[in-house]
N, C-alpha and C positions, 0 to 999 in steps of 0.2 A: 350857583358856582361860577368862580371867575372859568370860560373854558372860551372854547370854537366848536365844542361837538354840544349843542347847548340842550338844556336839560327839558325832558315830556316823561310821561311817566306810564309801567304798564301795570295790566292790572290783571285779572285770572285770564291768564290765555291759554286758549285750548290744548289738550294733553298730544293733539294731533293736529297737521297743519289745514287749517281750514279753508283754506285757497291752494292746496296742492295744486300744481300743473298749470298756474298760471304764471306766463313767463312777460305778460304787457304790463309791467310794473307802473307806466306810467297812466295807466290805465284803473287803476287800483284807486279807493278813495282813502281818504287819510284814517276812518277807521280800520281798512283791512292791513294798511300797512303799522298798524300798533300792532295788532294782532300779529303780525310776522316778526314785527321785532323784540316783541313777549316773548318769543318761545326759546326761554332759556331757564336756565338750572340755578338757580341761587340759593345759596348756602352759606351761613355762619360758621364756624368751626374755630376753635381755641385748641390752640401750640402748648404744651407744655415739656420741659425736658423730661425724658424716663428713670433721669436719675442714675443709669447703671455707666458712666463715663463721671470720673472726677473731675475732667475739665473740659469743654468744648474746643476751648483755643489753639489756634493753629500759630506757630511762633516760627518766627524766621530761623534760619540754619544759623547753628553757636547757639542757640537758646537765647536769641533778642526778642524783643517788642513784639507783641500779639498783630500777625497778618489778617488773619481770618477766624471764622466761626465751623467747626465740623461736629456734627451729633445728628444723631436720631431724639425724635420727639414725639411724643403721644397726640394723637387728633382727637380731640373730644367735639360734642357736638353744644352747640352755646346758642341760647335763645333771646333774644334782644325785643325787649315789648315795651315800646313806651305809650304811656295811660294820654289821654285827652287832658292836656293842658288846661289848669284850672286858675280860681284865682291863689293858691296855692304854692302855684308854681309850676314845675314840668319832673316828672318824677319819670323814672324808668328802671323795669325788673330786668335783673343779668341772672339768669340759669346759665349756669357751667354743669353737662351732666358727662354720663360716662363716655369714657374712650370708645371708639369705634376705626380706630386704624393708626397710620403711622408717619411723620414724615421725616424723610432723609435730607439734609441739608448742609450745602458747603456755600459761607459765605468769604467774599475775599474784600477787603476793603480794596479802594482804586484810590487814584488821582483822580482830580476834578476835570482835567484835560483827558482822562482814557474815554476813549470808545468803544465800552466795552460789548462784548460777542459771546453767544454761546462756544464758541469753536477756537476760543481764544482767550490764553492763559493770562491773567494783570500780571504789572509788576509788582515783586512784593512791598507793600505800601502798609506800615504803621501804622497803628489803631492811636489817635491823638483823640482821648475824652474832654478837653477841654473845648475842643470847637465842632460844627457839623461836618460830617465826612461823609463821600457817597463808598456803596458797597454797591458788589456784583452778584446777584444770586446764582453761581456757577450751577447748582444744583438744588433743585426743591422737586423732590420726587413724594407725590401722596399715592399711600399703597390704604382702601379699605377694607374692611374686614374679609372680604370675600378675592383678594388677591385682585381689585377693580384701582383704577387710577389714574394720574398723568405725572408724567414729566415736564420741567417748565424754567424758564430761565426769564431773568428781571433783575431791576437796578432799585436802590434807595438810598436814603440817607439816612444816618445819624443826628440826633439833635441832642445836646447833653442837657440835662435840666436838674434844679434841684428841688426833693421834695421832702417835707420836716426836714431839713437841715443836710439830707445825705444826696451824695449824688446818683443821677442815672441815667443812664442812656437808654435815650427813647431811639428805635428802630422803626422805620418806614419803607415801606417798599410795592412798588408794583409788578406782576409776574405775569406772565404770556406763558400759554401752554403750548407745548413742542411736539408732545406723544402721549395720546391716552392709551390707555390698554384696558380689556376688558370691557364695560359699557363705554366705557368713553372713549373707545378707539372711533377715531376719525372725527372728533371734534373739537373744535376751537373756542378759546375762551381767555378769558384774563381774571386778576385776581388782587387784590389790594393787602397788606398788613399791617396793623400797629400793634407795636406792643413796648417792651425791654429788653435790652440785653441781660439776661443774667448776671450774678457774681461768678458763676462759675464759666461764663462764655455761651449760655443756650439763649434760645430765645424764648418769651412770656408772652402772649398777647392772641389777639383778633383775627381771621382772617376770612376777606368778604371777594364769594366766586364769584363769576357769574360764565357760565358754560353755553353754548348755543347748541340747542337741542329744537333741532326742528323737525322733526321726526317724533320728538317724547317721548323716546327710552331713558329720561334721565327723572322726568319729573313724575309725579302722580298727581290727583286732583280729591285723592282718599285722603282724609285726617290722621297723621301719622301719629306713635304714641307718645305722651311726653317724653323725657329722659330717663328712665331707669332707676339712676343712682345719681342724687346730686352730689357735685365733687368741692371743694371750698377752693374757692380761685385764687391766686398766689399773691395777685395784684388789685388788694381789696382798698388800697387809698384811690382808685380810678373806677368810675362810671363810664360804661359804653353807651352812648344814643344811638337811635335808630331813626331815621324818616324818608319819605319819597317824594321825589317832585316830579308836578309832568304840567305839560303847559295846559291853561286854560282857556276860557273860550271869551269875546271880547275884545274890544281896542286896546283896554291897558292893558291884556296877555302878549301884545304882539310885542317882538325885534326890533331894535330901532339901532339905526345906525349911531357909532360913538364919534364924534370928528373932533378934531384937535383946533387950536385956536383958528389955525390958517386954514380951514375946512378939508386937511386929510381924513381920509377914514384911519381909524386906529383900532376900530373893534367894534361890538356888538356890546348896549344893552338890553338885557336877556329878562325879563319877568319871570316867574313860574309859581304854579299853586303846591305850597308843601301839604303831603298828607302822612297818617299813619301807613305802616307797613309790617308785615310778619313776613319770616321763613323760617323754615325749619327743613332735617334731613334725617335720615337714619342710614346706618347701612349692617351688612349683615342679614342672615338668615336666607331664605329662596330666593327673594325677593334683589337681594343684595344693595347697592345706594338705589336711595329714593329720595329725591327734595320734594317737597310738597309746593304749590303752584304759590307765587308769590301771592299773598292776600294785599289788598290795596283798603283802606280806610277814607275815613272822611277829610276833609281839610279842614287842615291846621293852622295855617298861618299862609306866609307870605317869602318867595327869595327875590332880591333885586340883583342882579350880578352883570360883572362887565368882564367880558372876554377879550384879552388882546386876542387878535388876526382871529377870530373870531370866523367860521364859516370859510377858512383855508383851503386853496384845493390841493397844494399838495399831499400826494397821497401816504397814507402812514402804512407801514409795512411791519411784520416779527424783527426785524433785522436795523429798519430806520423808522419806527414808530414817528408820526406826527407830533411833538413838544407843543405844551398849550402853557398857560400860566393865568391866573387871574384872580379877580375878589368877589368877594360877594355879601350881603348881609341876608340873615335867614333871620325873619320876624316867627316865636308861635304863641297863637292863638288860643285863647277859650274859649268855649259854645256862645259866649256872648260875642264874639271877634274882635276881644279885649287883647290884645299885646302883655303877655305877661312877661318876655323875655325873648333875647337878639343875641344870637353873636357875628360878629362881623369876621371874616378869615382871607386868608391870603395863601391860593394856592400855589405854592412852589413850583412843583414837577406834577407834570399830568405826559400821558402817553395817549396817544390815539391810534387805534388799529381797523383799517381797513375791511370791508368783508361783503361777499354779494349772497343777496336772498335765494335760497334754494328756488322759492315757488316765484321769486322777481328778479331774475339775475340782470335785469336791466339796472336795478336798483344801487347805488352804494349806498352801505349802510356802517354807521360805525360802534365801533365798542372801545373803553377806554376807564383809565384810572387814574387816580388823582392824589394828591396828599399837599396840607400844607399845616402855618398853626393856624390857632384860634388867634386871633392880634386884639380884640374888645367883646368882651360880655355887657348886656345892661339887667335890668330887672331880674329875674330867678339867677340871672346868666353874669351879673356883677362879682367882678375879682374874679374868675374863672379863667383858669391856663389849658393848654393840650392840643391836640391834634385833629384836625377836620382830614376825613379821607372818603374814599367811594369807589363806586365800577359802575358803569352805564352804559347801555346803549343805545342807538339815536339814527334817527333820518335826517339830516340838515339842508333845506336850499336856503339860501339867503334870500332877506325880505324881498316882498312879501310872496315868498314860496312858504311852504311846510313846511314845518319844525316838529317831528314825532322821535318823543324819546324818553325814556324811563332814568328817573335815576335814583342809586341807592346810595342814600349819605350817611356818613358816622361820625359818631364826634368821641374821642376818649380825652375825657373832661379831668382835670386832680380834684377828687373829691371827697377828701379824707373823715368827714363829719358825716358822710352820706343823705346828704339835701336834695341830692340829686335822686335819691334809692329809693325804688317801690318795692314792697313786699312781693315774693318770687309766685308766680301766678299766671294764667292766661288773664291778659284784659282785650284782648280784641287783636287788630279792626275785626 
């Protein structure tokens, strides 16, 4: 990924912090510090409206032009499994299974010049479908089954596109939590979405956590059960991907500086080894939310990616998050380390959020999200439109220091013929 918090990847980390009480972070070798930066809660989950409001849209005073988005929506739990790239192609199973709680949401479209604030009303600014527009997530409150959740505030854009002939507004956005309550009282965390805007004003799509739980009362490391009830998902012309990158080991894995003709530094190119990934959650019952420990797979392929200001030290905050921007190309592979298929993407808006290790508070460590499009597909990935998004978190020194960091990528690809689509199933890692 084009970024500055540049990508390493985690893999089952402990349900409990296995270096408690150590506060010499710089002291710590770069395995123990994956391990602290594992210990977080990731989860898939898919938005759908409940249906019981005929319109979401919020309209300016007189009855003008659509301001904003207000409803409640159903959280279900959505399982993303992509199969080991063959020569085939790259196929991936989307489970969409039952509801398991609720979310509350008020969006407000902005100006491109607001800076917008939790604590702070936009101006009323008109829903224009013809071009991209940023929004304000004034409110995105998840309540699940067991009265457990958080409150959270975040920024996105619109991107209008057309697909078979009719238009849609694709929604993006990254979210910061504000107030957990229940299990997730007193923890922080960030969260990524893609999906649609409805015809009626709700939103359709994706949404990828990642919570820091260093403690693990959020995660479990027991195989949780599949879904219940499979539900038929609303937005069946698009395929979700799933995969993980985390640095590897080696000269070509390393950071290299980017310099400009006249030898400034501009950024960071970033290497990293992509592999398979699962998560999964449930919530409800004694037990109440439970995400199961990220599982980590084999490698896949390859990302080459260049980070402007790359390795930044300004610091990113809930209030003034660090802006990153960048490219990158994601090659994946078959068991033979055949290239079956690329897409190249261009990330827009990414957010960076600062944060110190419980067991290393010497430590800064980052968490952050991202979104942009796909800009070229080649091989499986030829003529392919849609949106590249994620949430990661990461240790960053600039070369040649450490670079430890997990990351979770997505891709919601148009894929009306379903070429993309595996049979709905566990296949691993």
């Amino acid at each position: 990924m084009s970024n500055q918090s540049a990508p390493n990847q985690s893999a089952n980390a402990p349900a409990t912090n296995s270096v408690a009480g150590r506060a010499d972070a710089g002291k710590l070798s770069t395995e123990a510090l994956q391990v602290l930066i594992d210990q977080i809660a990731t989860f898939n989950a898919f938005v759908i409206p409940d249906g019981t409001s005929p319109s979401c849209a919020i309209r300016a005073q007189g009855g003008g032009g659509i301001v904003g988005l207000k409803c409640c929506e159903r959280v279900h739990r959505f399982d993303i499994e992509l199969e080991v790239p063959s020569d085939s192609g790259v196929r991936t199973a989307n489970v969409l299974g039952e509801a398991v709680g609720r979310v509350d949401l008020r969006w407000m479209f902005i100006p491109d010049s607001f800076a917008a604030r939790p604590d702070l009303e936009p101006p009323p600014t008109t829903l224009d479908q013809s071009r991209s527009q940023r929004f304000a997530m004034q409110e995105m409150t998840f309540t699940f089954a067991e009265g457990e959740g958080f409150r959270s505030f975040g920024t996105g854009r619109t991107f209008p596109m057309s697909v078979n002939g009719q238009p849609k507004l694709i929604a993006v956005a990254i979210g910061n939590l504000t107030q957990g309550f229940g299990k997730f009282s007193g923890h922080e965390g960030n969260f990524t979405i893609c999906g649609e805007v409805s015809q009626d004003g709700g939103f359709i799509g994706h949404i990828i956590a990642r919570v820091l739980d260093e403690h693990g009362n959020l995660r479990t490391r027991e195989a949780l059960p599949p879904p219940s009830a499979i539900v038929a998902r609303p937005d069946l012309d698009f395929t979700y991907l799933m995969w993980l990158a985390q640095k590897g080991k080696g000269p070509e894995q390393e950071n290299r500086p980017s310099l400009t003709p006249d030898g400034q530094l501009r950024g960071l190119n970033i290497p990293m080894e992509l592999k398979r990934g699962r998560s999964t959650f449930t919530a409800g019952g004694s037990a109440g939310f439970r995400a199961q420990e990220l599982s980590v797979g084999e490698v896949i392929g390859l990302e080459v990616g260049f980070g402007r200001g790359s390795g930044g030290t300004q610091d990113g905050t809930p209030l003034n998050p660090f802006l990153f921007e960048g490219v990158a190309r994601y090659s994946l592979d078959d068991r033979e380390k055949r290239t079956v298929g690329a897409v190249t993407t261009n990330v827009l808006e990414g957010r960076r959020f600062d944060y110190r290790l419980a067991a290393a508070p010497g430590e800064v460590a980052w968490r952050f999200g991202f979104f942009g499009p796909v800009v070229y597909g080649s091989g499986c990935f030829e003529g392919v439109s849609g949106i590249f998004y994620g949430a990661s978190n990461s240790i960053f020194k600039p070369p040649p220091g450490a670079h430890i960091i997990t990351h979770c990528y997505f891709a919601r690809l148009h894929d009306p013929n379903g070429k993309l689509r595996a049979t709905s199933g566990r296949s691993g890692p």
